[in-house]
DRENDRENLUM-186766 format. One record per residue (C-alpha): residue number from 1; residue in three letters; y, z, x. Coordinates in steps of 0.2 Angstrom, whole numbers, padded with zeros to 4 digits. Each point is the difference from the previous one (the first is absolute). Example, Ala and Ser with C-alpha at 12.3 -4.5 7.8 and 13.67 -1.06 7.14 Angstrom:
# residues 2
<r 1,"ALA",<-0022,0039,0062>>
<r 2,"SER",<0017,-0003,0006>>
END
This chain:
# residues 171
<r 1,"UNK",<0638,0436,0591>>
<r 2,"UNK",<0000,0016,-0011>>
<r 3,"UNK",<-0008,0016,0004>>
<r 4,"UNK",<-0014,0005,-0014>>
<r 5,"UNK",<0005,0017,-0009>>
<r 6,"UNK",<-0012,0015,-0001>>
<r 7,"UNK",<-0015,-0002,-0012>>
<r 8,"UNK",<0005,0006,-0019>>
<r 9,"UNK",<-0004,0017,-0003>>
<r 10,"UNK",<-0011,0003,-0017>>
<r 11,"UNK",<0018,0010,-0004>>
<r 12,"UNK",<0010,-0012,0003>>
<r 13,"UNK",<-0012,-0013,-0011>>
<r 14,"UNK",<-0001,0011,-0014>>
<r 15,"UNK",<0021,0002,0001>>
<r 16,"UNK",<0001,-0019,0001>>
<r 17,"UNK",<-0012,-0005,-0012>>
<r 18,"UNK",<0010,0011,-0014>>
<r 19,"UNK",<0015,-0006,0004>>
<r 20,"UNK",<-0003,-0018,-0001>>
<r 21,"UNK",<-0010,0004,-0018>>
<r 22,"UNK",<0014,0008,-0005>>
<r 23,"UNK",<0013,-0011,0008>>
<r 24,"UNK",<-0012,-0014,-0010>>
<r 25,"UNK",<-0003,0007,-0016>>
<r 26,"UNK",<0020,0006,-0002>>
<r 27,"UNK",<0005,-0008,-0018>>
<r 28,"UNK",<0016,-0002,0006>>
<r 29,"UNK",<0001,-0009,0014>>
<r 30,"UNK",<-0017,-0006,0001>>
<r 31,"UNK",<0000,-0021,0000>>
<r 32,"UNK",<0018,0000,0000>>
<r 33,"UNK",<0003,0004,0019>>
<r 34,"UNK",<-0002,-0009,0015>>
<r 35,"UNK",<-0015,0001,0013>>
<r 36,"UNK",<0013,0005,0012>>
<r 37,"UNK",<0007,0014,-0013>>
<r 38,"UNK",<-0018,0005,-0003>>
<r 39,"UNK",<-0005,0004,0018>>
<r 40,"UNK",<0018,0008,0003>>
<r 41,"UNK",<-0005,0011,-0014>>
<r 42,"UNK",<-0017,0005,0005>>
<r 43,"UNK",<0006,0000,0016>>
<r 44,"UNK",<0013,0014,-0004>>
<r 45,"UNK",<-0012,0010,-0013>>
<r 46,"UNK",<-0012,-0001,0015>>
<r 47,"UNK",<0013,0009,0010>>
<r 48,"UNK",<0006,0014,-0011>>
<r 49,"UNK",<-0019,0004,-0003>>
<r 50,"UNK",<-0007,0001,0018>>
<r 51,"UNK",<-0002,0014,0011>>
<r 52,"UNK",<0011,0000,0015>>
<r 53,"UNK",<-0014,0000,0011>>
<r 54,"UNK",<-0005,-0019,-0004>>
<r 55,"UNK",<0004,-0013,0012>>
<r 56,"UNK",<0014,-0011,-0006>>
<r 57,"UNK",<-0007,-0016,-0011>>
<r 58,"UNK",<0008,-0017,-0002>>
<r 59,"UNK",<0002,-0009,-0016>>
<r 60,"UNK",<-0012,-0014,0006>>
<r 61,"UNK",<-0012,0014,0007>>
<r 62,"UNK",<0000,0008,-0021>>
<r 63,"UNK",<-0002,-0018,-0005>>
<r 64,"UNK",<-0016,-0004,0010>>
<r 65,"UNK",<-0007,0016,-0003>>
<r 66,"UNK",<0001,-0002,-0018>>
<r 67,"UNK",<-0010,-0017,0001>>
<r 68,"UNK",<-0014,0007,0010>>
<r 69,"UNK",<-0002,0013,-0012>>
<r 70,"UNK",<0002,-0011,-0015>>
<r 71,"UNK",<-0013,-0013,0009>>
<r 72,"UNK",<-0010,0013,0003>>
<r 73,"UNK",<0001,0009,-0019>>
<r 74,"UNK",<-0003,-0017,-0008>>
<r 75,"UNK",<-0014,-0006,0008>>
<r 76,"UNK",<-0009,0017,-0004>>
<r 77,"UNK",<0003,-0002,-0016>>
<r 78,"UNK",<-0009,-0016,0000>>
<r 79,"UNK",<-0012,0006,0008>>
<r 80,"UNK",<-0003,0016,-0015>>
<r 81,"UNK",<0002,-0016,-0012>>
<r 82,"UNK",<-0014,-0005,0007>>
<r 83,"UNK",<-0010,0013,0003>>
<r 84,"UNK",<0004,0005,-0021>>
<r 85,"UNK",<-0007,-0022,-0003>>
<r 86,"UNK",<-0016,0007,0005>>
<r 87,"UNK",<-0004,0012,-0014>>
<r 88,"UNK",<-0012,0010,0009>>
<r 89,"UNK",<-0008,0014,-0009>>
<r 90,"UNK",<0002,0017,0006>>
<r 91,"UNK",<0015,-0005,0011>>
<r 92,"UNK",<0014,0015,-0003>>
<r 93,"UNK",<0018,-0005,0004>>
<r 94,"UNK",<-0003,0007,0018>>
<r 95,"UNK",<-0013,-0009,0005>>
<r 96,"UNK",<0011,-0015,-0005>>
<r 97,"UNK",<0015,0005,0008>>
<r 98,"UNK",<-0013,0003,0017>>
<r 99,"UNK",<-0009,-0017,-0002>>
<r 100,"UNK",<0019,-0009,-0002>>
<r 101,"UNK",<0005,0008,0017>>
<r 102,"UNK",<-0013,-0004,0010>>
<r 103,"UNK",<0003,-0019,-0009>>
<r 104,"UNK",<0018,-0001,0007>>
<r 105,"UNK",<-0008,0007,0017>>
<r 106,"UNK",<-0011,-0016,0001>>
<r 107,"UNK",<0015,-0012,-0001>>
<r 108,"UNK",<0002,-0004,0018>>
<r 109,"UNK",<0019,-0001,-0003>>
<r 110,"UNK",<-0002,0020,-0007>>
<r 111,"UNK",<-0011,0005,0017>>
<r 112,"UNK",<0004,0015,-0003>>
<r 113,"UNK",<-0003,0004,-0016>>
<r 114,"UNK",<0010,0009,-0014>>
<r 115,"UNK",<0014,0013,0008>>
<r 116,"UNK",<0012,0003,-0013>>
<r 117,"UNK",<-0010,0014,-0008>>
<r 118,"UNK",<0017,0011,0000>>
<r 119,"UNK",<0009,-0012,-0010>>
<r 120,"UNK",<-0014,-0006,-0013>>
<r 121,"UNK",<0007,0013,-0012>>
<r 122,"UNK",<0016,-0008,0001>>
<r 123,"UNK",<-0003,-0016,-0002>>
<r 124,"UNK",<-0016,-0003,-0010>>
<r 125,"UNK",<0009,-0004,-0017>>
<r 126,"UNK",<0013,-0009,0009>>
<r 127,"UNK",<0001,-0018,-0009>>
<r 128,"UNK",<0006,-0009,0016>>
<r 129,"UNK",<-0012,0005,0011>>
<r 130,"UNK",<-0017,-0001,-0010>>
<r 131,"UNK",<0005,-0015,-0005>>
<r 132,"UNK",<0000,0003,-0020>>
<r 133,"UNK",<-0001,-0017,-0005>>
<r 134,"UNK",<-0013,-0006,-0013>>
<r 135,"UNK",<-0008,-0014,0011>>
<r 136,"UNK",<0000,0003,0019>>
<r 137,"UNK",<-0009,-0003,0017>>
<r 138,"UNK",<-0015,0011,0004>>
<r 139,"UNK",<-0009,0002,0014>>
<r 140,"UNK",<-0020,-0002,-0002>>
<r 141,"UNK",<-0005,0003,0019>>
<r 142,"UNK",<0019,0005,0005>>
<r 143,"UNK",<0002,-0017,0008>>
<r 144,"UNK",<-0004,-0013,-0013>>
<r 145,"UNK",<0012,0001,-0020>>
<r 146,"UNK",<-0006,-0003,-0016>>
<r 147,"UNK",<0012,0001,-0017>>
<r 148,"UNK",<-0002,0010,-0012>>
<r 149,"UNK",<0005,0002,-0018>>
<r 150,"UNK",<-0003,0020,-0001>>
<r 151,"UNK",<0017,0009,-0002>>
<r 152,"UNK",<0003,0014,0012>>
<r 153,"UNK",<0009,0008,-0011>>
<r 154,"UNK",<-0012,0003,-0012>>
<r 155,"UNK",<-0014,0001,0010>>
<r 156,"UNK",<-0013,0016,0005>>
<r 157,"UNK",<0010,0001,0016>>
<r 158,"UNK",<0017,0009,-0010>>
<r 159,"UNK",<-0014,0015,-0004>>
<r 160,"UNK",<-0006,0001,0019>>
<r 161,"UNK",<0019,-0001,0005>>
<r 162,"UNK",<0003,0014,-0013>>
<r 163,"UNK",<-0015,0009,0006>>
<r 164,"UNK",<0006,0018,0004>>
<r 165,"UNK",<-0014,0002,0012>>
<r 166,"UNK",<0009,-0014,0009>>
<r 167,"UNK",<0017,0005,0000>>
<r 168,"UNK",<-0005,0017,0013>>
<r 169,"UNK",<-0008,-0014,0012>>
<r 170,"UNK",<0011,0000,0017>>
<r 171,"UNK",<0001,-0008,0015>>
END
């Protein structure tokens, strides 16, 4: 039975979460490595970049960290794509960003709620973790899925992700 590590700092998320975009976007090795190569790699970035103070993490620790955050980040996303399918008057890009937290927050299997605030900058135009496909799964009540054909990539959200207003929000 292994012992469960210290919870993730919102510095050590924001290290991890650049390096594995980086490690992921690099335009040399990028497909062309193995996931075992990848991980070392994050792995070792993770470890040049982190403060001697931070408990020591595992390559499977990284790994499940980055797929809670990604689980998380993706499904707020759809919940923002959803929000955006409304076309409320009068709604400002805040107010959608608002009304798709407290969305992921009614999922039961997101009790508690949105909590990677201090990575959203990060990760929000990250292709792989809002899913930036042209037809794709949304949520209506956070439990049940729909298709849709909207493009994410061309969407209303790429203003409200681009909204500076947004980019000094913190967690």
């Amino acid at each position: 039975m292994s012992i469960r590590s210290q919870s993730y700092s919102q510095e050590e998320d924001k290290l991890l979460c650049q390096v594995y975009m980086d490690i992921s976007q690099d335009p040399i090795k990028g497909v062309y490595q193995s996931s075992d190569q990848f991980w070392s790699r994050v792995m070792q970035a993770y470890e040049n970049g982190k403060d001697t103070s931070w408990a020591e993490r595992t390559k499977r620790s990284m790994q499940s960290r980055v797929q809670t955050i990604e689980k998380a980040t993706k499904k707020l996303h759809a919940c923002i794509k959803q929000c955006e399918n409304r076309h409320q008057s009068g709604v400002s890009n805040d107010d959608i960003f608002n009304q798709a937290k407290l969305m992921v927050r009614e999922d039961p299997l997101f009790k508690t709620g949105w909590k990677f605030d201090h990575v959203w900058n990060i990760l929000k135009n990250f292709e792989k973790f809002n899913g930036g496909v042209s037809k794709k799964k949304v949520s209506t009540t956070c439990g049940s899925d729909m298709e849709t054909e909207n493009p994410t990539m061309d969407s209303p959200t790429q203003t409200l992700l681009m909204n500076p207003h947004l980019k000094d929000q913190g967690g």
